[in-house]
Steps between C-alpha positions, in 0.01 A plus 500: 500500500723542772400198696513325180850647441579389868414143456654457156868629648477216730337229251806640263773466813371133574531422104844653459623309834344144342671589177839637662712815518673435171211607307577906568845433648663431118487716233459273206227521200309163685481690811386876370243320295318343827614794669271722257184257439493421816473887570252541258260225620513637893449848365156316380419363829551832667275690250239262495504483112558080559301304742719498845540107515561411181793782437663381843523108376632637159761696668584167666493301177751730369750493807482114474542485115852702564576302786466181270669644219780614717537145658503357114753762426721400763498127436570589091832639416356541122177534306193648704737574753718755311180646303332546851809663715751586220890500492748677513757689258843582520608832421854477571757204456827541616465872499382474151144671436283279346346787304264299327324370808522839646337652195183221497456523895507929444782537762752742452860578615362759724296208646758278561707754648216558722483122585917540580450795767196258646779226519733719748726571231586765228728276266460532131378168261841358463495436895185320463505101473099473406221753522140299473108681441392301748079378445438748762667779297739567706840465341760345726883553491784220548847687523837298413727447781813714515667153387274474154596900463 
């Protein structure tokens, strides 16, 4: 098992390198979803519970199917492309919550607060020009100049 485990790390690190880093550098549902099957099927290679071979080229079918989908996403503003990498919401409009929004994407004050510190900055909502979930679910923070104040 360990040689097994040995030669699948490097089978996976060729894959992942064909594919490309974005597939555990982001954070979105797309990515966690290849990042967990494609978990799941080593894990099978390693074990011996799938035939070696076989698990290694489906691993590889799988980093090319997101690598396809991501290039479709990128070349479609709409449709398949939103479904596959998502959009973002904004929480905050001219330092206005958008409590509606927050409510459906389950992010409270306390949240966005949190995202404000993570800007640099400890202003309250009215200082903020836009606050977006970002796909990634991180929520990112656009202050007002001292001019829009």
């Amino acid at each position: 098992m360990s040689a097994r485990a040995v030669g699948v790390f490097f089978a996976a690190l060729f894959i992942i390198r064909i594919g490309n880093h974005r597939i555990f550098g982001k954070n979105s549902a797309f990515d966690i979803v290849l990042g967990i099957i494609y978990g799941s099927i080593l894990s099978r290679a390693i074990t011996g519970n799938a035939p070696f071979w076989p698990t290694i080229a489906a691993a590889f079918v799988l980093v090319m199917l997101h690598k396809l989908l991501a290039s479709f996403a990128f070349h479609t503003d709409f449709g398949l492309g939103t479904f596959i990498k998502g959009r973002s919401k904004a929480l905050v409009k001219d330092g206005e919550l958008q409590k509606q929004a927050m409510e459906e994407s389950s992010v409270t004050q306390n949240d966005l607060r949190e995202a404000i510190r993570s800007a640099g900055s400890h202003v309250g909502t009215d200082r903020i020009k836009h606050a977006y979930l970002e796909r990634s679910g991180k929520i990112s923070v656009i202050l007002k100049k001292d001019d829009e104040a």
